[in-house]
Every structure is written in structure tokens, then in C-alpha cells.
SEKEBA-831230 format. One record per residue (C-alpha): residue number from 1; residue in one letter; x, y, z. Coordinates in steps of 0.02 Angstrom, whole numbers, plus 50000, padded with zeros to 5 digits. Each point is the difference from the previous one (the first is absolute). Example, Ala and Ser with C-alpha at 12.3 -4.5 7.8 and 13.67 -1.06 7.14 Angstrom:
REM SEKEBA-831230
+-----+------+-------+-------+-------+
:  nr : rest :    px :    py :    pz :
+-----+------+-------+-------+-------+
:   1 :    A : 50615 : 49775 : 50390 :
:   2 :    S : 50069 : 50172 : 49967 :
+-----+------+-------+-------+-------+
This chain:
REM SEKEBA-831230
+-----+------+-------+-------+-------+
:  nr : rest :    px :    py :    pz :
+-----+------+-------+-------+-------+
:   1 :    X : 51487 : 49415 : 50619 :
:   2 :    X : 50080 : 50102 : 49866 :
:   3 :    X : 50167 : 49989 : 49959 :
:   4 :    X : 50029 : 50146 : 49914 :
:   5 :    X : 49929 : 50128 : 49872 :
:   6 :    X : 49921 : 49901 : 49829 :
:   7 :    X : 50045 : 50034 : 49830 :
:   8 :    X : 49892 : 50018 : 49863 :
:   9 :    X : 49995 : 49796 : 49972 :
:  10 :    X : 49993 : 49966 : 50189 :
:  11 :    X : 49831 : 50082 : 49979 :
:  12 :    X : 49921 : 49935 : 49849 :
:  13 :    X : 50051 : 49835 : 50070 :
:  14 :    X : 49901 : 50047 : 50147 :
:  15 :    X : 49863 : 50039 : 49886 :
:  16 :    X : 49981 : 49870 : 49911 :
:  17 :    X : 50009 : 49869 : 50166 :
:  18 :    X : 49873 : 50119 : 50072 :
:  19 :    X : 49858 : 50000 : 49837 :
:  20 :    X : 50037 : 49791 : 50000 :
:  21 :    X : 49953 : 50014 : 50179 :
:  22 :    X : 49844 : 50081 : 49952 :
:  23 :    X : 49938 : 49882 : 49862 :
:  24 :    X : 50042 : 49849 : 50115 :
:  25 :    X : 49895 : 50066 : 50151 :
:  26 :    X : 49863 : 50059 : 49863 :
:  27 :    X : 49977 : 49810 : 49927 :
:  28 :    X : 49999 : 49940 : 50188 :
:  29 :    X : 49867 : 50120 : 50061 :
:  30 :    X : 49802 : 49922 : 49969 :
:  31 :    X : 49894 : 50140 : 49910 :
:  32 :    X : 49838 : 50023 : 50055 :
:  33 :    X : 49878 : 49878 : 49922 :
:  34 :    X : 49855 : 50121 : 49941 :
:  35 :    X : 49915 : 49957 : 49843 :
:  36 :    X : 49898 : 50167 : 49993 :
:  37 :    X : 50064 : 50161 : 49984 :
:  38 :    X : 50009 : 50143 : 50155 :
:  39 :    X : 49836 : 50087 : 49953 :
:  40 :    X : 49899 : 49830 : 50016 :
:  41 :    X : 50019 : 50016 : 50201 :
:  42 :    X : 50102 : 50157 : 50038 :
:  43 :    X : 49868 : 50121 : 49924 :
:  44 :    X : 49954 : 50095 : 50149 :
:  45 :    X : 50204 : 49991 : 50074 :
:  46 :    X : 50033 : 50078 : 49860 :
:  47 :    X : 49875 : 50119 : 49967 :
:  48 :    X : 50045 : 50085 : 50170 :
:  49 :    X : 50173 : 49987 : 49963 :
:  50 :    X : 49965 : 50112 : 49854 :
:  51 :    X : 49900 : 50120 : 50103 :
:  52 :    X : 50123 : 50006 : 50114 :
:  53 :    X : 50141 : 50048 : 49885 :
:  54 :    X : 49900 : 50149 : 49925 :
:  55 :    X : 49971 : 50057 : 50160 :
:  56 :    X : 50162 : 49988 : 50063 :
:  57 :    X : 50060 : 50097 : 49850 :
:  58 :    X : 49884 : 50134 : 50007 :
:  59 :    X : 50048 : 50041 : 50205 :
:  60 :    X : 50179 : 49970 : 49970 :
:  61 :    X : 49981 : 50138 : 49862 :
:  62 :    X : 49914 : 50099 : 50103 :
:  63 :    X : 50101 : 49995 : 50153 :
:  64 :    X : 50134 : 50024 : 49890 :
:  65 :    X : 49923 : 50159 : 49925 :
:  66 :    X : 49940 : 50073 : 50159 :
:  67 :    X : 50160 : 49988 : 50093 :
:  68 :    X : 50087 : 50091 : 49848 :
:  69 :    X : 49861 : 50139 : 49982 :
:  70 :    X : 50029 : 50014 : 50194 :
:  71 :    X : 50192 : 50007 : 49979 :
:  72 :    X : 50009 : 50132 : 49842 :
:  73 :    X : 49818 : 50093 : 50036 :
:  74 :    X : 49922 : 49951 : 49834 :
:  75 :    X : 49825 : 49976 : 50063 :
:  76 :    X : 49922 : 49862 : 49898 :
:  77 :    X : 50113 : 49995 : 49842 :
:  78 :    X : 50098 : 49841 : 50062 :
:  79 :    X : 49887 : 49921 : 50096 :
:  80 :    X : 49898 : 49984 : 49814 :
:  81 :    X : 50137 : 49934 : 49933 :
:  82 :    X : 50035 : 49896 : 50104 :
:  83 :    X : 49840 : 49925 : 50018 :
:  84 :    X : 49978 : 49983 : 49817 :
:  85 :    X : 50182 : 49905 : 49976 :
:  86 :    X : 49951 : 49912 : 50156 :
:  87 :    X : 49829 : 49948 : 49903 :
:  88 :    X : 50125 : 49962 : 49835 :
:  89 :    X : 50110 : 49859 : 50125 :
:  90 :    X : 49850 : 49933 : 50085 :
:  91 :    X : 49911 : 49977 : 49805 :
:  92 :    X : 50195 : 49918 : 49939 :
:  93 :    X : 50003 : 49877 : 50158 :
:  94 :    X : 49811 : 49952 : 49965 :
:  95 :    X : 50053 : 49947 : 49804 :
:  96 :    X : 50145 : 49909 : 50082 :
:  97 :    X : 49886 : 49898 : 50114 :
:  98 :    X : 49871 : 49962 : 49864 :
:  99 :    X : 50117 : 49949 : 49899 :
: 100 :    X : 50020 : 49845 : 50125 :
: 101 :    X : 49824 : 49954 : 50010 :
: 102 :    X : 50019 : 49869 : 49839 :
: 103 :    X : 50170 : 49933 : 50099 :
: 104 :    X : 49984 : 49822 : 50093 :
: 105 :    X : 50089 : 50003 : 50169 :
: 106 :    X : 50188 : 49992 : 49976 :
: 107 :    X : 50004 : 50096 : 49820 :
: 108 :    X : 50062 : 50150 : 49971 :
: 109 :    X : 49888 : 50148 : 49882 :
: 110 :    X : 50041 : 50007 : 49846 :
: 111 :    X : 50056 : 50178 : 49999 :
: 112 :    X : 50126 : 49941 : 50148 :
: 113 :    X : 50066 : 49877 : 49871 :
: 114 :    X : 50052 : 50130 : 49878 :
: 115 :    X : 50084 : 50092 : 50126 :
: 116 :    X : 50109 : 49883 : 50095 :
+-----+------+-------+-------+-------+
């Protein structure tokens, strides 16, 4: 239990036990043993995983864009918008997922790398 509020080097004390924590349990947990990469067996997983996320960001843009045209009475000017910046998000999460297909099982992208 806590026994009271923590100062400034209560917490980075806390921090620091808690990011040790984290590389011990990483070094103890196996990584998957896979000597080819995700697109030697995943091809078709993936492939519908990127359909799906275009999809999905085309009808969430939509919805999105109907319900406001329905709420203010602008006809079809959100809804196109909507769509089109729903199309935009489904195009950004399809990069982001072919961006894994050189990864093994366990790595991270490389563009995840440069932003963590």
C-alpha cells in the first residue's frame, strides 16, 4: 500500500525499478524462433488485414460523414470528406502494415524504431 504522496525522487526511483523490471522479464522471455520473415507464410493474413483496414477506413469516414450531413443538413459535402480522409487513414494504416512484411516474428518495423 502507499504510504503517502511521492516526491519527485520517490518517482524516478519508481521508474527506474520499473524499466529494470522490464529488461529483466525481456531477457527471460524466448522469442519466437522464425528464420524467415512474416511475408514468407503470413501473405494472405496479411493481405486481408490490409483490405480490411481500407475498408474500415473508408465506412468509418463515411458513417462519420453521413451522421454529420444528417446532423447540420449539408447533403453530401461531409460525407465526401469524410470518405476521402477515411480513404487517406485506411491508405496510412496499409503503409504501416507493409512496412512489417520484411520483420521476423518478435521485431519491431523499422519506422516503429524511430519513433519509440
Amino acid at each position: 500500500m502507499a504510504e503517502g504522496p511521492q516526491n519527485g525522487a520517490d518517482r524516478e526511483n519508481n521508474t527506474d525499478r520499473l524499466r529494470d523490471l522490464e529488461k529483466r522479464l525481456s531477457r527471460m522471455t524466448p522469442k519466437p524462433e522464425a528464420e524467415r520473415p512474416k511475408a514468407a507464410y503470413d501473405q494472405a493474413h496479411i493481405a486481408w488485414r490490409m483490405v480490411i483496414e481500407l475498408v474500415a477506413g473508408i465506412g468509418l469516414g463515411f458513417g462519420i460523414g453521413f451522421g454529420l450531413d444528417y446532423l447540420f443538413g449539408t447533403t453530401p459535402f461531409l460525407m465526401i470528406l469524410f470518405v476521402f480522409l477515411g480513404f487517406a487513414a485506411g491508405i496510412k494504416t496499409m503503409m504501416r502494415t507493409a512496412s512489417e512484411l520484411g520483420t521476423k516474428p518478435g521485431e519491431t518495423a523499422p519506422d516503429r524504431e524511430k519513433r519509440d
